[in-house]
C-alpha positions in Angstrom: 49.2 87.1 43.6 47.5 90.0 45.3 46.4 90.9 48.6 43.2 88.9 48.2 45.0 85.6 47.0 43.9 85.9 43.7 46.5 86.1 40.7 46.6 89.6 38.9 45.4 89.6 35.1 48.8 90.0 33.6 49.2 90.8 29.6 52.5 90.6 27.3 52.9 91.2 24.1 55.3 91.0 21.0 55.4 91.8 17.4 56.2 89.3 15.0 56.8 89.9 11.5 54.8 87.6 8.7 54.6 87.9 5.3 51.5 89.7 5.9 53.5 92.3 8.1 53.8 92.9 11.6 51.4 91.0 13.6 51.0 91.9 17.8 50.2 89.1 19.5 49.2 89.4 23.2 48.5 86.7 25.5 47.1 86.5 29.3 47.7 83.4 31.5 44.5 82.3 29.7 45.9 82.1 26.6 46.5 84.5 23.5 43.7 86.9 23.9 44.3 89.6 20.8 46.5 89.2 17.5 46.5 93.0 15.7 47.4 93.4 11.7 49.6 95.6 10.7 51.4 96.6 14.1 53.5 99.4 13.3 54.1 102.0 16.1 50.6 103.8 15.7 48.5 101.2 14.9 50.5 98.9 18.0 49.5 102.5 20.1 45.9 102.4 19.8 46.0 98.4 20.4 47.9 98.2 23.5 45.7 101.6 24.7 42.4 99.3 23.7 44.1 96.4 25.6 44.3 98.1 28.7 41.2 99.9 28.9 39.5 96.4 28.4 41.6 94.0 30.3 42.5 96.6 33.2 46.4 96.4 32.9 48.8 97.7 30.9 50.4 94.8 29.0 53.9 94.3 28.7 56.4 94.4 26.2 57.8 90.5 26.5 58.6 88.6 23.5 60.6 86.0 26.0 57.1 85.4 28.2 56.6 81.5 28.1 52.8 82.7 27.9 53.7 83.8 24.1 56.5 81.0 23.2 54.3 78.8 21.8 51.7 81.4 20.0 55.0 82.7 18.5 56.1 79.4 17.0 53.0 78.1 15.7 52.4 81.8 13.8 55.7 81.3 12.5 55.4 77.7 11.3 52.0 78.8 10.0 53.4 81.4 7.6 56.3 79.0 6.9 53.9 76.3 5.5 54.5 74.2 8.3 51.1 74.4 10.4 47.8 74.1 9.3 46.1 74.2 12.3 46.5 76.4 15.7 46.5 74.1 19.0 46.4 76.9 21.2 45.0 78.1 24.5 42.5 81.3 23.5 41.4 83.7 26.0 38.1 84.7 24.6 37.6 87.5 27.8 37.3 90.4 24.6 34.5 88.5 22.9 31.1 87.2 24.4 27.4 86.4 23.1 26.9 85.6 19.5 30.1 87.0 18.0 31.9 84.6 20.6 29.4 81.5 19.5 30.4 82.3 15.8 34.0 82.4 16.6 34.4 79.0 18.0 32.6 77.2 15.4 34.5 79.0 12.9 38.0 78.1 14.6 36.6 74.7 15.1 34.4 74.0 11.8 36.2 75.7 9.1 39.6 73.8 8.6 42.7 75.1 6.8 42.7 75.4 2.5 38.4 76.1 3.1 36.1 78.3 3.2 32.4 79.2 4.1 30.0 81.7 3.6 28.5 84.0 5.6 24.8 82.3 5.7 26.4 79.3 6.0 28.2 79.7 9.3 25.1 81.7 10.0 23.2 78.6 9.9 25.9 76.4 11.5 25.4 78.2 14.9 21.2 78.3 14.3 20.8 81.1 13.1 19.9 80.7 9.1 18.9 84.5 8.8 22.3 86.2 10.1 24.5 86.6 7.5 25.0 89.8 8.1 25.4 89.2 11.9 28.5 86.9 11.1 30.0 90.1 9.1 30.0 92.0 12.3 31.2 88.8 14.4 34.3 88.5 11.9 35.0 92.4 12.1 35.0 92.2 15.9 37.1 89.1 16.1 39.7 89.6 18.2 42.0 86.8 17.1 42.5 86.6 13.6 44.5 84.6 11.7 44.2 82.2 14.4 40.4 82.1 14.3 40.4 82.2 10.8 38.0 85.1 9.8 39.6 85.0 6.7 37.9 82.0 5.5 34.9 83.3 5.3 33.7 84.7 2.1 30.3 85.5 0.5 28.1 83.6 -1.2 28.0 84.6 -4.9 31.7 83.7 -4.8 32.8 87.3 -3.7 35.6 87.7 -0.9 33.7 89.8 1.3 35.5 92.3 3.9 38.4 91.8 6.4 39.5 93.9 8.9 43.3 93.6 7.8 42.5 95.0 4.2 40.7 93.0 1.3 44.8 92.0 0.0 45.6 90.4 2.9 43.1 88.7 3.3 44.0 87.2 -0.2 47.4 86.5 0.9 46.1 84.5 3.5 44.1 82.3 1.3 46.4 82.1 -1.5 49.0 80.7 1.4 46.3 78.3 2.1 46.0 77.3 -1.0 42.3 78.5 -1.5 43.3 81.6 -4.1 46.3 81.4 -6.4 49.2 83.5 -5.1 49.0 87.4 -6.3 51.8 87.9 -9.2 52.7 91.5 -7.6 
Protein backbone atom coordinates (compact mmCIF):
# COMPACT_ATOMS: atom_id res chain seq x y z
CA UNK A 1 0.00 0.00 0.00
CA UNK A 2 0.98 3.60 -0.22
CA UNK A 3 0.94 6.49 1.74
CA UNK A 4 -2.63 7.25 0.80
CA UNK A 5 -3.98 3.61 1.69
CA UNK A 6 -4.39 2.75 -1.62
CA UNK A 7 -2.58 -0.43 -3.24
CA UNK A 8 0.16 0.51 -5.92
CA UNK A 9 -0.65 -0.79 -9.54
CA UNK A 10 1.98 -3.56 -9.63
CA UNK A 11 2.82 -5.55 -13.09
CA UNK A 12 4.85 -8.89 -13.62
CA UNK A 13 5.59 -10.54 -16.37
CA UNK A 14 6.99 -13.83 -17.89
CA UNK A 15 7.70 -15.42 -21.17
CA UNK A 16 6.33 -18.55 -22.04
CA UNK A 17 7.21 -20.56 -24.89
CA UNK A 18 4.17 -22.08 -27.25
CA UNK A 19 4.30 -23.58 -30.39
CA UNK A 20 3.60 -20.29 -31.75
CA UNK A 21 6.89 -18.94 -29.98
CA UNK A 22 7.49 -16.85 -27.11
CA UNK A 23 4.46 -15.37 -25.70
CA UNK A 24 4.92 -12.34 -22.67
CA UNK A 25 2.27 -12.50 -20.62
CA UNK A 26 1.72 -9.69 -18.00
CA UNK A 27 -0.70 -9.49 -15.40
CA UNK A 28 -1.80 -6.67 -12.69
CA UNK A 29 -3.75 -7.65 -9.47
CA UNK A 30 -6.73 -7.20 -11.98
CA UNK A 31 -5.94 -9.82 -13.95
CA UNK A 32 -3.65 -10.55 -17.17
CA UNK A 33 -3.66 -7.23 -18.82
CA UNK A 34 -1.30 -7.80 -22.13
CA UNK A 35 -0.13 -11.23 -23.86
CA UNK A 36 2.76 -10.02 -26.65
CA UNK A 37 3.62 -12.52 -29.83
CA UNK A 38 6.78 -13.25 -30.57
CA UNK A 39 8.76 -12.00 -27.29
CA UNK A 40 12.25 -12.18 -28.09
CA UNK A 41 14.53 -9.62 -26.42
CA UNK A 42 13.61 -6.64 -28.78
CA UNK A 43 10.28 -7.14 -29.39
CA UNK A 44 9.83 -7.98 -25.17
CA UNK A 45 11.86 -4.31 -25.08
CA UNK A 46 9.47 -2.20 -26.77
CA UNK A 47 6.46 -4.17 -24.80
CA UNK A 48 7.53 -3.79 -21.33
CA UNK A 49 8.68 0.12 -22.44
CA UNK A 50 4.82 0.39 -23.81
CA UNK A 51 3.71 -1.26 -20.50
CA UNK A 52 5.13 1.20 -18.39
CA UNK A 53 4.43 4.26 -20.14
CA UNK A 54 0.70 3.15 -20.05
CA UNK A 55 0.21 1.45 -16.76
CA UNK A 56 2.79 3.90 -14.84
CA UNK A 57 5.15 1.17 -13.37
CA UNK A 58 7.71 -0.71 -14.53
CA UNK A 59 6.62 -4.31 -14.55
CA UNK A 60 8.54 -6.96 -13.14
CA UNK A 61 10.31 -9.89 -14.33
CA UNK A 62 8.29 -12.75 -12.08
CA UNK A 63 7.38 -15.97 -13.63
CA UNK A 64 6.68 -17.32 -9.78
CA UNK A 65 3.91 -14.27 -9.15
CA UNK A 66 0.62 -16.14 -8.12
CA UNK A 67 -0.93 -13.20 -10.27
CA UNK A 68 0.52 -15.21 -13.43
CA UNK A 69 0.25 -19.05 -12.08
CA UNK A 70 -2.88 -19.55 -13.43
CA UNK A 71 -2.60 -17.48 -16.89
CA UNK A 72 0.55 -19.59 -17.28
CA UNK A 73 -1.27 -22.95 -16.93
CA UNK A 74 -4.18 -22.42 -18.83
CA UNK A 75 -1.79 -21.01 -21.94
CA UNK A 76 0.00 -24.10 -21.56
CA UNK A 77 -2.89 -26.53 -21.39
CA UNK A 78 -4.33 -24.47 -24.28
CA UNK A 79 -1.39 -25.19 -26.63
CA UNK A 80 -1.33 -28.73 -25.23
CA UNK A 81 -4.92 -29.48 -26.48
CA UNK A 82 -6.11 -29.50 -23.12
CA UNK A 83 -8.17 -26.13 -22.81
CA UNK A 84 -10.64 -24.79 -24.92
CA UNK A 85 -11.65 -22.00 -23.17
CA UNK A 86 -9.69 -19.24 -20.89
CA UNK A 87 -11.51 -18.76 -17.34
CA UNK A 88 -9.47 -15.92 -16.52
CA UNK A 89 -9.49 -12.61 -14.62
CA UNK A 90 -8.73 -9.73 -17.66
CA UNK A 91 -7.66 -6.39 -16.85
CA UNK A 92 -9.10 -4.48 -19.69
CA UNK A 93 -7.31 -0.94 -18.22
CA UNK A 94 -5.25 -0.88 -22.02
CA UNK A 95 -8.52 -1.03 -23.90
CA UNK A 96 -11.77 1.24 -23.66
CA UNK A 97 -14.78 2.37 -25.89
CA UNK A 98 -15.67 0.36 -28.86
CA UNK A 99 -12.54 -1.65 -29.37
CA UNK A 100 -13.20 -2.83 -25.60
CA UNK A 101 -17.19 -3.49 -26.42
CA UNK A 102 -15.88 -5.70 -29.48
CA UNK A 103 -13.44 -7.50 -27.32
CA UNK A 104 -15.74 -8.88 -24.75
CA UNK A 105 -18.25 -10.08 -27.11
CA UNK A 106 -15.72 -11.69 -29.09
CA UNK A 107 -14.07 -13.50 -25.84
CA UNK A 108 -17.51 -14.20 -24.87
CA UNK A 109 -19.49 -15.01 -28.21
CA UNK A 110 -17.03 -16.63 -30.43
CA UNK A 111 -16.24 -20.13 -28.75
CA UNK A 112 -13.21 -22.35 -29.49
CA UNK A 113 -12.93 -24.49 -33.27
CA UNK A 114 -15.21 -21.08 -34.71
CA UNK A 115 -15.04 -18.33 -36.36
CA UNK A 116 -16.79 -14.98 -37.42
CA UNK A 117 -16.53 -12.27 -39.71
CA UNK A 118 -15.75 -8.96 -39.40
CA UNK A 119 -19.49 -7.52 -40.28
CA UNK A 120 -20.72 -10.02 -38.28
CA UNK A 121 -19.25 -9.20 -34.89
CA UNK A 122 -19.81 -5.75 -36.26
CA UNK A 123 -23.35 -6.31 -36.02
CA UNK A 124 -23.23 -8.47 -32.86
CA UNK A 125 -22.23 -5.30 -30.80
CA UNK A 126 -24.91 -2.86 -33.11
CA UNK A 127 -23.04 -1.70 -35.17
CA UNK A 128 -23.90 -3.51 -38.85
CA UNK A 129 -21.73 -0.95 -40.79
CA UNK A 130 -18.24 -1.43 -38.91
CA UNK A 131 -16.43 -4.04 -40.34
CA UNK A 132 -13.71 -2.20 -40.82
CA UNK A 133 -13.99 -0.75 -37.16
CA UNK A 134 -13.58 -4.42 -35.79
CA UNK A 135 -10.19 -4.75 -37.99
CA UNK A 136 -8.76 -1.91 -35.91
CA UNK A 137 -10.39 -3.35 -32.61
CA UNK A 138 -8.61 -6.81 -33.35
CA UNK A 139 -5.23 -4.97 -34.24
CA UNK A 140 -5.39 -3.03 -30.93
CA UNK A 141 -6.33 -6.00 -28.87
CA UNK A 142 -4.30 -6.26 -26.13
CA UNK A 143 -4.87 -9.87 -25.14
CA UNK A 144 -4.69 -12.14 -27.83
CA UNK A 145 -4.85 -15.53 -27.98
CA UNK A 146 -6.95 -15.25 -24.95
CA UNK A 147 -9.42 -12.98 -26.56
CA UNK A 148 -9.31 -14.81 -29.57
CA UNK A 149 -8.69 -12.18 -32.37
CA UNK A 150 -7.79 -14.93 -34.33
CA UNK A 151 -11.13 -16.18 -34.91
CA UNK A 152 -12.09 -13.64 -36.84
CA UNK A 153 -11.79 -13.78 -40.45
CA UNK A 154 -13.43 -12.09 -43.47
CA UNK A 155 -16.35 -12.60 -45.16
CA UNK A 156 -15.58 -14.04 -48.71
CA UNK A 157 -13.84 -16.76 -46.79
CA UNK A 158 -10.42 -14.92 -46.60
CA UNK A 159 -8.29 -14.89 -43.30
CA UNK A 160 -7.95 -11.40 -43.00
CA UNK A 161 -4.96 -9.77 -40.92
CA UNK A 162 -3.42 -10.52 -37.42
CA UNK A 163 -1.05 -8.74 -35.60
CA UNK A 164 1.21 -11.90 -34.89
CA UNK A 165 1.65 -12.54 -38.74
CA UNK A 166 -1.00 -14.07 -41.22
CA UNK A 167 0.94 -17.91 -40.23
CA UNK A 168 0.31 -17.75 -36.91
CA UNK A 169 -2.68 -16.89 -36.99
CA UNK A 170 -3.17 -20.22 -39.04
CA UNK A 171 -1.46 -22.17 -36.52
CA UNK A 172 -3.87 -21.01 -34.19
CA UNK A 173 -6.80 -22.17 -36.04
CA UNK A 174 -5.44 -25.25 -37.39
CA UNK A 175 -4.80 -26.14 -33.40
CA UNK A 176 -8.40 -25.37 -33.13
CA UNK A 177 -9.34 -27.38 -35.53
CA UNK A 178 -10.84 -24.61 -37.92
CA UNK A 179 -7.84 -24.95 -40.73
CA UNK A 180 -6.01 -28.14 -41.36
CA UNK A 181 -2.51 -28.21 -39.77
CA UNK A 182 0.26 -26.56 -42.30
CA UNK A 183 2.46 -29.57 -43.70
CA UNK A 184 5.78 -27.30 -43.31
Amino acid sequence: MDSHGQYEQQVVWTVVGTDIGPLLLAATHDGLVNVVFHATDATRGRALGRLAARLGTEPVEAPGSPLLAEAIRQVEAYFAGRRRDFELPLDWSLISGFNRQVLRELASGVPYGSVVGYGDLAGRVGQPGAAQAVGMAMGANPLPVVVPCHRVVESDGGIGGFGGGVDTKRRLLALEGVLPEPLF
